[in-house]
C-alpha positions in Angstrom: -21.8 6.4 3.2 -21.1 3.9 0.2 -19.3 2.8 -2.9 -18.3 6.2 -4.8 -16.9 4.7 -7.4 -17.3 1.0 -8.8 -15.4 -0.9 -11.3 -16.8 -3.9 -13.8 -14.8 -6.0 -15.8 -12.4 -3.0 -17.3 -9.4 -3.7 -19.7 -7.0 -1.5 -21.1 -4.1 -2.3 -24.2 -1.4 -0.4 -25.7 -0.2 -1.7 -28.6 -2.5 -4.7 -28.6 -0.9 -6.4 -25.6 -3.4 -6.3 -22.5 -2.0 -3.8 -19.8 -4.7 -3.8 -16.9 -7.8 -6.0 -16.4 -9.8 -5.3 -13.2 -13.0 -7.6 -12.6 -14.3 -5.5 -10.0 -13.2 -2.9 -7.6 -14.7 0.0 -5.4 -14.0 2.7 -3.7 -15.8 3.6 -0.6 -16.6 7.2 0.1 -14.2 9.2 2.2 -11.9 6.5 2.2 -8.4 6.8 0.9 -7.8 3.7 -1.2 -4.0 3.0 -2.2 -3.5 0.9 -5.3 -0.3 -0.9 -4.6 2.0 -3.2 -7.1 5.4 -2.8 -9.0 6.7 -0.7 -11.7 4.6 -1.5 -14.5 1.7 -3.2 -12.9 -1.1 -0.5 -14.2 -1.5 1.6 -11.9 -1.3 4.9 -13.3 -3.4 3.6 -16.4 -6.3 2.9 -13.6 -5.8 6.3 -12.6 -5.8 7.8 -16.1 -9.2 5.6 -16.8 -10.7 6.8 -13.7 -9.7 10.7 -14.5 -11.7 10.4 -18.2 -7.8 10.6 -20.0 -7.6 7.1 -21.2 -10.3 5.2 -23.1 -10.7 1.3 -21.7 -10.8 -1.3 -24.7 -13.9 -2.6 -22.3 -15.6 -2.7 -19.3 -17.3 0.1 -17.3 -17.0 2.6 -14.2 -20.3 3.6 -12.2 -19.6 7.3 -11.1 -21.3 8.8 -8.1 -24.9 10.7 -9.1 -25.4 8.3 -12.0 -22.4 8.9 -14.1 -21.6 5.7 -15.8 -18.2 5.4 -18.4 -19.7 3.8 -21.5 -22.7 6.3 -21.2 -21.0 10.0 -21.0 -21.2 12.3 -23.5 -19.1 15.3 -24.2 -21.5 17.2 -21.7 -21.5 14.5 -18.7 -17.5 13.8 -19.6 -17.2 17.7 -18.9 -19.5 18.0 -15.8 -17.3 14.4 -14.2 -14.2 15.6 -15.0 -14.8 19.2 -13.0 -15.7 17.3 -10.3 -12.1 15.2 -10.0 -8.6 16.6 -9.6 -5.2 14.9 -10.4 -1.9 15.2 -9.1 1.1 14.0 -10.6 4.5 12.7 -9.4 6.3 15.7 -11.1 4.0 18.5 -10.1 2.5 20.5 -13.6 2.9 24.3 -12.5 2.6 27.4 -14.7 5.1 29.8 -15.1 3.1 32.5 -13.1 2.8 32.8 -9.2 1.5 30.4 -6.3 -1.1 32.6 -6.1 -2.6 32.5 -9.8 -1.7 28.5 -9.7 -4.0 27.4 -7.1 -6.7 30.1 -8.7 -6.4 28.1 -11.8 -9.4 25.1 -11.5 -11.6 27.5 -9.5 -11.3 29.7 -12.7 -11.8 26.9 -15.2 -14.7 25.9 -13.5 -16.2 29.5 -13.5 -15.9 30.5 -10.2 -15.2 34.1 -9.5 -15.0 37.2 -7.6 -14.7 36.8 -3.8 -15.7 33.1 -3.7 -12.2 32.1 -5.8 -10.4 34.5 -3.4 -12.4 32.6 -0.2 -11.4 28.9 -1.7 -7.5 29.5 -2.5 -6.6 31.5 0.8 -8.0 28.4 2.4 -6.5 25.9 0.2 -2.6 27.3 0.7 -3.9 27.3 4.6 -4.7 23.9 4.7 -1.3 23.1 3.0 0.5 25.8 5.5 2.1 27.8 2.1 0.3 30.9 2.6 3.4 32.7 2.9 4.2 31.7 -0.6 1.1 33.0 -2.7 3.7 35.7 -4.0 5.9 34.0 -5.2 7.2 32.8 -9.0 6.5 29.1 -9.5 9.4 28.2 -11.0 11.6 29.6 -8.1 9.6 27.0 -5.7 11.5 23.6 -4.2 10.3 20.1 -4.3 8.2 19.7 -1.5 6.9 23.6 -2.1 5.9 22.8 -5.6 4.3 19.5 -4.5 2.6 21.7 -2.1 1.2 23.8 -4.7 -0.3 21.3 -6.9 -2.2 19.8 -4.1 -3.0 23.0 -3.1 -4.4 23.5 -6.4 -6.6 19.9 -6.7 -7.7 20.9 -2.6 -9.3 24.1 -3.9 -11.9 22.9 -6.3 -13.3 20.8 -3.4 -13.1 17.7 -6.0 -15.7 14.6 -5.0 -12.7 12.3 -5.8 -8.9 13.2 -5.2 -6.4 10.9 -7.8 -2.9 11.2 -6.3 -0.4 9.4 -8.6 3.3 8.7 -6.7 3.0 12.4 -5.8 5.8 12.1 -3.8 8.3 10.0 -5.7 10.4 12.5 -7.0 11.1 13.9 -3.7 14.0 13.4 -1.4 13.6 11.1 1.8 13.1 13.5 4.2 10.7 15.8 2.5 8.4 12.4 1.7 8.7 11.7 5.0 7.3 14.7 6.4 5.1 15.4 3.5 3.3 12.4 3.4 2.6 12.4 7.3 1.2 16.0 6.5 -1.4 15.0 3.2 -2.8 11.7 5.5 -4.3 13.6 8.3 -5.4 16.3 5.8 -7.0 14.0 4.3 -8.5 12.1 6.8 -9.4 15.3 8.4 -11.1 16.9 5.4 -13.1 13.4 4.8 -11.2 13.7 0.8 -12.1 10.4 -1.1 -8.8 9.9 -2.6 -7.1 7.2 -4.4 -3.4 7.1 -4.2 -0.7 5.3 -6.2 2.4 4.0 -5.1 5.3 1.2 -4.8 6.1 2.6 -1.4 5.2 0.1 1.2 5.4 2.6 4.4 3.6 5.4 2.2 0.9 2.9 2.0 0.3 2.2 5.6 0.7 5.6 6.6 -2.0 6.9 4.0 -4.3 4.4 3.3 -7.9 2.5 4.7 -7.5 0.4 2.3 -5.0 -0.9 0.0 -5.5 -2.9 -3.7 -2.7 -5.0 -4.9 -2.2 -4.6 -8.8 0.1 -6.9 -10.2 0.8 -8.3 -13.9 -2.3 -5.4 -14.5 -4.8 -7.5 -11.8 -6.2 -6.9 -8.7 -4.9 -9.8 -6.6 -6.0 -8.7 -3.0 -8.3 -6.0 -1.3 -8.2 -5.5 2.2 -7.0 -3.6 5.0 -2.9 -2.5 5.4 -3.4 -5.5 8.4 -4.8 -8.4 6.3 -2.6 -7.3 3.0 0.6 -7.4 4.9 0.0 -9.7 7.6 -2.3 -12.7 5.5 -1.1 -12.0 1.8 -3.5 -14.0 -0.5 -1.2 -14.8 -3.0 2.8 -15.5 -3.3 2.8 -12.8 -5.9 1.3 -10.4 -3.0 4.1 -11.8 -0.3 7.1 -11.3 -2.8 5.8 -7.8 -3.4 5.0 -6.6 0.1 8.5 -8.3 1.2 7.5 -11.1 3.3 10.3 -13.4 4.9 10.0 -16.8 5.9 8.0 -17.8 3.1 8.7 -22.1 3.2 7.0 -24.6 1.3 5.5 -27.8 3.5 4.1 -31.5 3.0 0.8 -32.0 5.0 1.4 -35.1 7.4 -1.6 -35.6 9.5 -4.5 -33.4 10.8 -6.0 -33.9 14.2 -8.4 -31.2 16.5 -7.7 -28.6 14.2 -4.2 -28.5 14.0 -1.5 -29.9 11.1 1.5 -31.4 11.4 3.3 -30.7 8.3 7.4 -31.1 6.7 9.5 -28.7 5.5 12.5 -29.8 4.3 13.1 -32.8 7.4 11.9 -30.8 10.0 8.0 -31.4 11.7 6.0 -28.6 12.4 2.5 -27.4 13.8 0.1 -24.7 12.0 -3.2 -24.4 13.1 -5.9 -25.8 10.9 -6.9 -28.9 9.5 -5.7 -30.1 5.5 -5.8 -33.0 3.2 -2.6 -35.3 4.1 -0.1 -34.9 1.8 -1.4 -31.5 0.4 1.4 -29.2 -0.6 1.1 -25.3 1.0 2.8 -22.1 1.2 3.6 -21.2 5.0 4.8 -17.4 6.0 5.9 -16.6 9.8 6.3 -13.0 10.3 9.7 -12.7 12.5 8.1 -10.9 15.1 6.3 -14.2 15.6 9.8 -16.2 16.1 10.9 -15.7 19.6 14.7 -16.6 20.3 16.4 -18.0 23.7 19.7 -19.2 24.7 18.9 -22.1 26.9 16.0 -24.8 25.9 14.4 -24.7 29.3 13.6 -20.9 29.3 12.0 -21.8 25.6 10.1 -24.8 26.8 8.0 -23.1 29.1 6.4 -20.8 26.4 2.9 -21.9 25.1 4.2 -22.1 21.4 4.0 -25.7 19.7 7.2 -25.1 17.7 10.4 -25.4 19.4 13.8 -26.0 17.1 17.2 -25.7 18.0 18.9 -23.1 15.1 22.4 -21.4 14.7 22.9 -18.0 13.8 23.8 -17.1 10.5 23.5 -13.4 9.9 22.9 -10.4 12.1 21.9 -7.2 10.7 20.9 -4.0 12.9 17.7 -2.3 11.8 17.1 0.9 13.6 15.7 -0.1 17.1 15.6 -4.0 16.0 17.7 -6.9 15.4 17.0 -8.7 12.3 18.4 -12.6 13.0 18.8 -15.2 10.3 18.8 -18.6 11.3 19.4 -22.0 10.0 17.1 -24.3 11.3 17.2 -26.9 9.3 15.7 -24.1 7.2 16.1 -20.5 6.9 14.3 -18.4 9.4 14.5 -15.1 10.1 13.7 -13.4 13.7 13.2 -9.8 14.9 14.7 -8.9 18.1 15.4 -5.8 20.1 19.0 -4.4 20.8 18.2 -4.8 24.3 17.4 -8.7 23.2 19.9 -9.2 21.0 22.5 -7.7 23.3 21.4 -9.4 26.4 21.8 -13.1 24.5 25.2 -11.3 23.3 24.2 -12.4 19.5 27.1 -13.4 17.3 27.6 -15.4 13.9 27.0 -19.4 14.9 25.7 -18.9 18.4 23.2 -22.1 19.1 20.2 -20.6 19.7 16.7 -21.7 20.3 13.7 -20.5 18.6 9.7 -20.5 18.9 6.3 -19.8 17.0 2.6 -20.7 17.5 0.7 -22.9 16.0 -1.2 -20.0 15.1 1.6 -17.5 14.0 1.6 -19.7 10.7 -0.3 -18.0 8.0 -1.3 -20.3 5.2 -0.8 -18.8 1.8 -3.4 -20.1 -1.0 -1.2 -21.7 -3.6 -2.1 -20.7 -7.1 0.1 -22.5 -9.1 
């Protein structure tokens, strides 16, 4: 397996003001690829480039079997476009049955008889709707319409699936199940599939990969580990809702590791930088480990012990999230069983801990 799909240097305006520019970005095949980023960021104008309904002002897309953007004709534009499929965040049904629905791109693309027949009784199986070929479009919920019109891209066998915030307009529950149910079809039916959202936990549930689009740029590619765990950007850390995000003066560097400042308190991150450099520093809160006495916390390996009060407790599901002042805000995640064992309260002295190594470095680009 390879690249399917491969972009070059492609931008896109409305109204003369520059909407998405994209250096380069590829999509491997049978890999779902999320393209993540906030409201207005371009990602459903990559998706409409992509799908041949949106013209770039520039740049070019190298298809699979040759196809190449600026080189299509009405014949290849015809031939590439039968062989993607598109679903939409409010799902485009006809006013005739489930049945006829799913029927529809098999027809289009002129296949007949009992091949058609074959390829939507296994599409509404894969989607577990057969018990709804029967029935009037219009009389179908949410989820079952969603259903449908995945149903419908599914049965033309497309080379690459374009799934645009397909489940936004749900309600929590649905998604929830819904989007559990599309990632192992997916994965199960080997689908290339590029997916759109602003949904963090849709993301990591769905995707191999994820690209961050922000401001209408790619500013990170990588896996749902390295985006969310080593952000390359503060841009990409805002958006993914990193905490603990503190800026530091570089003291000295010896054997690989830093002492750096923030604020008047001394830390250790591992690495070595110029003396007096400024940097962004993230510690995930599952890093910070909290105790009540300082000799239980001294005899942990971390480098970075600091005395903190408690602040602010709020209970998320089976976790404690803990903010601190430590001379600086910090935030911790601790079990209930934790939290109520150290019988956590507003201005309890606490005392906290991190590695050296639990210190991710953010590349400053401003």
């Amino acid at each position: 397996m390879g690249e399917i799909l491969s972009i070059e240097g492609l931008r896109c305006e409305h109204g003369g003001d520059i909407v998405l520019e994209v250096s380069s970005l590829g999509v491997e095949e049978g890999e779902v690829l999320a393209v993540i980023g906030p409201n207005g960021s371009g990602k459903s104008t990559l998706l409409r480039v992509i799908d041949l309904l949106e013209r770039p002002a520039r740049g070019d897309i190298n298809y699979w079997d040759g196809f190449r953007l600026s080189k299509l004709g009405r014949r290849g534009r015809l031939e590439l476009a039968r062989q993607m499929a598109m679903v939409f965040q409010e799902p485009t049904l006809f006013r005739r049955s489930v049945w006829a629905n799913v029927a529809y791109g098999l027809r289009a693309r002129g296949i007949r008889g009992g091949e058609r027949e074959r390829r939507v009784r296994e599409a509404l199986g894969l989607l577990g709707i057969e018990g709804l070929a029967r029935r009037y479009a219009p009389s179908l919920s949410g989820g079952e319409a969603q259903k449908v019109a995945l149903a419908r891209a599914l049965a033309v066998r497309p080379r690459l699936l374009l799934l645009d915030e397909p489940f936004a307009s749900l309600d929590h529950p649905t998604r929830q199940v819904m989007r559990g149910e599309i990632a192992g079809l997916l994965r199960r039916l080997g689908t290339t599939c590029i997916y759109v959202t602003h949904d963090h936990l849709e993301a990591l549930e769905m995707a191999d990969r994820l690209a961050v689009l922000i401001g209408g740029g790619v500013h990170q590619v990588g896996t749902p580990v390295e985006v969310f765990s080593r952000p390359a950007s503060r841009e990409v850390a805002d958006f993914v809702g990193a905490e603990n995000l503190l800026e530091a003066v570089v003291g000295r560097s010896i054997k690989g590791v830093a002492e750096v400042k923030v604020g008047g308190v001394v830390l250790e991150i591992a690495g070595e930088h110029p003396e007096g450099s400024r940097l962004l520093l993230m510690i995930h809160p599952e890093e910070v480990t909290l105790f009540r006495e300082k000799a239980a916390a001294a005899g942990s390996s971390a480098r970075n012990l600091l005395p903190g009060s408690v602040e602010d407790i709020t209970l998320m599901g089976a976790l404690y999230r803990v903010r601190l002042d430590c001379g600086f805000p910090l935030t911790s995640y601790v079990t209930r069983g934790s939290g109520e064992a150290m019988e956590l309260h507003k201005g309890l002295r606490l005392f906290c801990s991190f590695k050296a190594s639990a210190v991710h470095v953010i590349p400053r680009t401003r």
